[in-house]
BANU-186177 format. One record per atom (N, C-alpha, C): residue in one letter; x, y, z. Coordinates in steps of 0.001 Angstrom, whole numbers, plus 524288, in hexadecimal, padded with zeros to 5 digits. Layout:
<recs>
AXYZ ...
</recs>
This chain:
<recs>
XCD32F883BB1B4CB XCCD9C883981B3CF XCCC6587E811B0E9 XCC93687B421B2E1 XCC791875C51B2D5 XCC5088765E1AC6C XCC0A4879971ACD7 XCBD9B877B71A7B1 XCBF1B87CCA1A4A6 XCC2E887E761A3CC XCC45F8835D1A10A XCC2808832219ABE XCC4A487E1719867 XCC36F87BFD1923C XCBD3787B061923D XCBB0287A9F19649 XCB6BD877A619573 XCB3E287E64193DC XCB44A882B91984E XCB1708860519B09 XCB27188A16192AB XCB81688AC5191ED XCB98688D0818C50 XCB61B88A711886D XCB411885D61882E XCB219882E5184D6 XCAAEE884441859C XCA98888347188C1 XCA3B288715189D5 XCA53388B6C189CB XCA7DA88E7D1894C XCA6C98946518880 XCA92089414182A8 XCAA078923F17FB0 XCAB568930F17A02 XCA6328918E17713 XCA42488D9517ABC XC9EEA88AD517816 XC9AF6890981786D XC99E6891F717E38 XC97748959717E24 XC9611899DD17AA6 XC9C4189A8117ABF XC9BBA8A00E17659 XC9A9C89EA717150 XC9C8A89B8A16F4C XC9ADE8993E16AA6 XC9387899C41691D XC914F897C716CFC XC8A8A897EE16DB5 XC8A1689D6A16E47 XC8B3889F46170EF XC8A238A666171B4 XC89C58A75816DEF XC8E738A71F16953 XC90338A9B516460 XC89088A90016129 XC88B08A2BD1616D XC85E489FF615EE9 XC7F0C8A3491601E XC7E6C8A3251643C XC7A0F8A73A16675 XC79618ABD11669D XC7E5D8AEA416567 XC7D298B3E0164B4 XC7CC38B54D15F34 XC7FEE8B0C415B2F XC7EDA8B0CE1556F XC79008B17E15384 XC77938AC571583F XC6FF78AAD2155CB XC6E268AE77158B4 XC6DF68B0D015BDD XC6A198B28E15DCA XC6C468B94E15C35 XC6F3F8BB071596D XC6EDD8BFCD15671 XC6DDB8C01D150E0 XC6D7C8B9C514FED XC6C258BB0314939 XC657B8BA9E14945 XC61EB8B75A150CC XC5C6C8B7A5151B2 XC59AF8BCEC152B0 XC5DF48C159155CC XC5C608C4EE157F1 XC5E088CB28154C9 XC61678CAA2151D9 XC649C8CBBD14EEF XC64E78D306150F3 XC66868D2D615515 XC66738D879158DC XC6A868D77815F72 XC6B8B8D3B915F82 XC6FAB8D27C16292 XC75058D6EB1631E XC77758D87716700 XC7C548D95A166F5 XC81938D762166D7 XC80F68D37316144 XC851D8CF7C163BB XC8AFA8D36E163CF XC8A638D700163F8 XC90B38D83016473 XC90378D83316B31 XC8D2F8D98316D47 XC8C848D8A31724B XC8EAC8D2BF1758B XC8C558D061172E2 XC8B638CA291741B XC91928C71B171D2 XC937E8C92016E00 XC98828C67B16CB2 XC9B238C98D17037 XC9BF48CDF1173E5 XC9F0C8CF911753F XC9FCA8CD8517B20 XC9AF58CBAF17B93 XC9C0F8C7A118066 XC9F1B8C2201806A XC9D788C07517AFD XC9F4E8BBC617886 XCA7488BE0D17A47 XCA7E28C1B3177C9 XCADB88C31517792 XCAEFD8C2CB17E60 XCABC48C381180A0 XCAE4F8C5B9187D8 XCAE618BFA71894A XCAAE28BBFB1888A XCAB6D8B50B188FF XCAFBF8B43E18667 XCB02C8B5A118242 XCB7718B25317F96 XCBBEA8B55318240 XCBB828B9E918611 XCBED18BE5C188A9 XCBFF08BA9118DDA XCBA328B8D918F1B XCBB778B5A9194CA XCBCED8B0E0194C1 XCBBCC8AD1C18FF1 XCBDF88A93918F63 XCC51C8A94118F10 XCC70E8ACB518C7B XCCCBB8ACBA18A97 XCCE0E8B0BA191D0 XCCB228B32F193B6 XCCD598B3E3198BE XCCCA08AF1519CA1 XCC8F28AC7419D83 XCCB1C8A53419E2F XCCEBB8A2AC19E52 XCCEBA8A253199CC XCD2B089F69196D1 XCD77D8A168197C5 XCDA788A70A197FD XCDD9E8A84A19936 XCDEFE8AAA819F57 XCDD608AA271A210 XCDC3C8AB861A6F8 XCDD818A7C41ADB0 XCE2FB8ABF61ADB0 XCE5318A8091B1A2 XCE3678A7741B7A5 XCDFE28AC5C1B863 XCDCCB8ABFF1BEFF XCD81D8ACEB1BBC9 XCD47E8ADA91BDAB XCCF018AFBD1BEA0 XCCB7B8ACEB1BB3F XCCDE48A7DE1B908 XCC9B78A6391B716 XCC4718A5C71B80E XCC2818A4C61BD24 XCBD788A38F1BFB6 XCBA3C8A93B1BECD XCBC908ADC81BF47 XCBABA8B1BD1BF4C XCB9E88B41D1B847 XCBD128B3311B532 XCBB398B2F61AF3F XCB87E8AED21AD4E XCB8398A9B61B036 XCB4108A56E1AF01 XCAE6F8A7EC1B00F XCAD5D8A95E1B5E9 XCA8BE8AC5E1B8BE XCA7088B09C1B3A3 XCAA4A8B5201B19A XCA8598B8AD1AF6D XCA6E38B63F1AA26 XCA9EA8B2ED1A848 XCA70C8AFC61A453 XCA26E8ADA91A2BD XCA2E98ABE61A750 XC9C588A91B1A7B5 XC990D8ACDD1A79C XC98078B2401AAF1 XC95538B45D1AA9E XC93998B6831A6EB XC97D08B8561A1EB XC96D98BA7C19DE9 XC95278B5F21993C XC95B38B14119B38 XC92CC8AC3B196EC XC8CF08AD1419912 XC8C728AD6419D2F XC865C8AE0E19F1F XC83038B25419DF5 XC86588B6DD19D34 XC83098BC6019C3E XC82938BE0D19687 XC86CD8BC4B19387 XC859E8BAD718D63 XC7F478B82B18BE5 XC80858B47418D8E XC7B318B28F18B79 XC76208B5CB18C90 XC74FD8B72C193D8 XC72038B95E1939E XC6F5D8BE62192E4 XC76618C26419113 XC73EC8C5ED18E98 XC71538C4AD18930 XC73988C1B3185DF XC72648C086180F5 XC6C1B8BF6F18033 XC6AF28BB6B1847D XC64BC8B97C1845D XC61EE8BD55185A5 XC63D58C0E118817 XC5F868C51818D5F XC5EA28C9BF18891 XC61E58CA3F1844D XC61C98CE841810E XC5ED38CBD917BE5 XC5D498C82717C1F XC5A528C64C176C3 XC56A68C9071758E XC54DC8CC7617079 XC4FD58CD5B16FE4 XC4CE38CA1217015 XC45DE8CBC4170DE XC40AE8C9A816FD5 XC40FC8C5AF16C19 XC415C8C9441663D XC40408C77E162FE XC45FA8C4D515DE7 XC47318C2E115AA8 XC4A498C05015798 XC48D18C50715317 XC4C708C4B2150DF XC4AA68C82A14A09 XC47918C37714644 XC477B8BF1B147FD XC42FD8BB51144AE XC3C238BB5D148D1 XC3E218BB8B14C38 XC388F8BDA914EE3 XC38178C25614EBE XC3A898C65014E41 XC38948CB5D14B15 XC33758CC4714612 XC346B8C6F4143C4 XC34A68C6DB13E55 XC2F028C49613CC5 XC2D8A8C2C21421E XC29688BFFB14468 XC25368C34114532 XC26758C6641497B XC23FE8CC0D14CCE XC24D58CF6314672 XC26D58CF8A144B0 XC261C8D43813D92 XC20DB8D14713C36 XC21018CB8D13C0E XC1C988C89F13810 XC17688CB0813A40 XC16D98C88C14062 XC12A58CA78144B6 XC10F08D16F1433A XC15968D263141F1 XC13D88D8A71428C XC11AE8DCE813C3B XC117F8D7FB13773 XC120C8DAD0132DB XC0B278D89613319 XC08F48DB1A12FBC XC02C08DB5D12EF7 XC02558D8C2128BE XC07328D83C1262E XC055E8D6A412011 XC06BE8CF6311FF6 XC03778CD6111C55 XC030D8C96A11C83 XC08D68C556119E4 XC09B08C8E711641 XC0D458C9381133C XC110E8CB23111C7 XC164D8C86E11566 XC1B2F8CC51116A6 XC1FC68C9FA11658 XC24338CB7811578 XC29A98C8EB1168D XC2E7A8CC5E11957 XC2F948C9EC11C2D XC33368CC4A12082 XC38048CCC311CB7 XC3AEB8D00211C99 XC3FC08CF7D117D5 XC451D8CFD711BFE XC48FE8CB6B11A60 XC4CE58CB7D11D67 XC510A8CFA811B96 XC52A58D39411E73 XC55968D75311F20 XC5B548D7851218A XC5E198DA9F11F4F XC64758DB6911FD5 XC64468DDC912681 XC60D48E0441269F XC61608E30F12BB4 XC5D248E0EC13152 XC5D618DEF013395 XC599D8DC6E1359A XC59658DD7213BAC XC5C188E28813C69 XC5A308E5711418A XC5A3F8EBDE13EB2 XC57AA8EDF71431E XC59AD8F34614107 XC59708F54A147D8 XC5C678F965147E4 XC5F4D8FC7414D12 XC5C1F8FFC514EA2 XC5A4D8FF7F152DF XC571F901A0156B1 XC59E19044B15B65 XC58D79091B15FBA XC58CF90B1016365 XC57A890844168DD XC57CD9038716A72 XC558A902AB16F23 XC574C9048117407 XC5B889064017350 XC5F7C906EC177D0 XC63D3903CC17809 XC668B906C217BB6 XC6CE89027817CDE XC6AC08FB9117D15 XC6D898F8F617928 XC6C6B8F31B17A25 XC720C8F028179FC XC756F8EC7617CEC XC78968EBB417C76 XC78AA8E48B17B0D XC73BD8E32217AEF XC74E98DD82178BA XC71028DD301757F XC6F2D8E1821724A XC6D658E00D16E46 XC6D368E4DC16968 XC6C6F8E49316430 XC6EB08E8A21634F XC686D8EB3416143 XC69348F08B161AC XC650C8F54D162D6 XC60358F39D15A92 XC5D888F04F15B75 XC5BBB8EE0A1555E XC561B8EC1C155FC XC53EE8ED3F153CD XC4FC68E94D15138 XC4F598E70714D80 XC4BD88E2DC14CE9 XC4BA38DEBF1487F XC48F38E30214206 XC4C248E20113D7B XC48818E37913978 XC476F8E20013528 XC43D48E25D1332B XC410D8DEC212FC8 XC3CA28E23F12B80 XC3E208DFF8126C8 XC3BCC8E2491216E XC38968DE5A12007 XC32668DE7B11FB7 XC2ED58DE1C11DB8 XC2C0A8DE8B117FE XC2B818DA6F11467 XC27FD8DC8210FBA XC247A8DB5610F4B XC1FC58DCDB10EE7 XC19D68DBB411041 XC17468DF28109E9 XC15A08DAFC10781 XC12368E05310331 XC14C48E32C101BA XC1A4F8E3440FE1B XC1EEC8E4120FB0F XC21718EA731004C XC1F078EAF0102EC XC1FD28EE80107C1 XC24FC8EAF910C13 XC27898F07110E4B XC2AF88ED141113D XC2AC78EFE111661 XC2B648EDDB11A9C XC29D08F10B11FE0 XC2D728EE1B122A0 XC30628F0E812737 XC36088F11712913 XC32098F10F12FD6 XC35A68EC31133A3 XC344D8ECA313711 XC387F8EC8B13BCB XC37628ED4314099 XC3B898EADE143B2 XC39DD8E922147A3 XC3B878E55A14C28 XC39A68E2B8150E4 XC3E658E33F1546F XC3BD38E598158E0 XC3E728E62B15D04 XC3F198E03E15F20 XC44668DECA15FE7 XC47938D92D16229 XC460B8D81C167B2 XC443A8DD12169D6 XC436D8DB4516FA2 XC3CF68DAC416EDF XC3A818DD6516E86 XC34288DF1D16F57 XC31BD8DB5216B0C XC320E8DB261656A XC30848D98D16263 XC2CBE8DE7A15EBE XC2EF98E273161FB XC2A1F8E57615F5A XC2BFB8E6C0157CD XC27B48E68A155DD XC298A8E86314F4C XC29338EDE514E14 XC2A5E8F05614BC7 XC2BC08F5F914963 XC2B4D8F4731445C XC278D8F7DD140CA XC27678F9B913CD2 XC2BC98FEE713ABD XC2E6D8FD4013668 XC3038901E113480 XC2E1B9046812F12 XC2E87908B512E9D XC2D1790AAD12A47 XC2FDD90810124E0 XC357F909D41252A XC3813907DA12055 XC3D51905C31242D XC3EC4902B511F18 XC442D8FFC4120CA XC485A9034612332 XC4A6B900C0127D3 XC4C87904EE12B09 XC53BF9058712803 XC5538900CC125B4 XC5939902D112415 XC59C19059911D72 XC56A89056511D1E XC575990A83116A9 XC562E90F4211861 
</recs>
């Protein structure tokens, strides 16, 4: 195989950026499945070292390779929510009526929801504590819709 060093060397780069994109874009969305997403990462370093060690069929573990560099990405993009947990935060501002408020940054910043079976993203909405007028009001935003939810009291006490 002619460009074998070349072909190991873009796919190390690759993964490297993956790593790098699935870092940023779960600390933007912060509801991702990356155990999902690294576990693909693991089946690319599975096919690379079957490459690399592989005395027939290369063409045919090159082929399945590729395909799974191609379908990585676009599951990753095709599963993005709507909204970011900083545009959440946005849609909270739009949605509070007092003039005078502060969004308070929180330890917990999804809380676990019912949507159904989801396998590339994990079952959460965005949440967020409010103090307005020594009062504090607890909200959440759906990642796909944008829609906001009022809660009564803080959902984890």
């Amino acid at each position: 195989m002619k460009y074998y060093k070349f072909f190991l060397l873009c796919n190390a780069i690759l993964l490297v950026l993956e790593l790098i994109i699935f870092y940023t874009m779960n600390t933007r969305y912060l509801i991702m499945n990356t155990d999902f997403y690294l576990s693909f990462i693991v089946v690319q370093l599975i096919f690379l070292a079957a490459v690399r060690n592989a005395q027939r069929g290369k063409t045919f573990i090159l082929t399945l390779y590729a395909h799974v560099m191609i379908i990585l990405p676009v599951l990753f993009v095709s599963t993005l929510p709507g909204y970011s947990y900083f545009e959440g935060e946005e849609l909270i501002s739009a949605h509070i009526q007092q003039a005078d408020y502060e969004i308070v940054n929180l330890e917990n910043k999804t809380v676990p929801v019912s949507i159904g079976p989801a396998l590339f993203v994990k079952d959460s909405f965005y949440y967020y504590k409010v103090q307005s007028g020594g009062e504090d009001f607890y909200f959440s935003v759906d990642p796909f819709s944008g829609q906001v939810f009022n809660h009564e009291a803080d959902f984890y006490n």
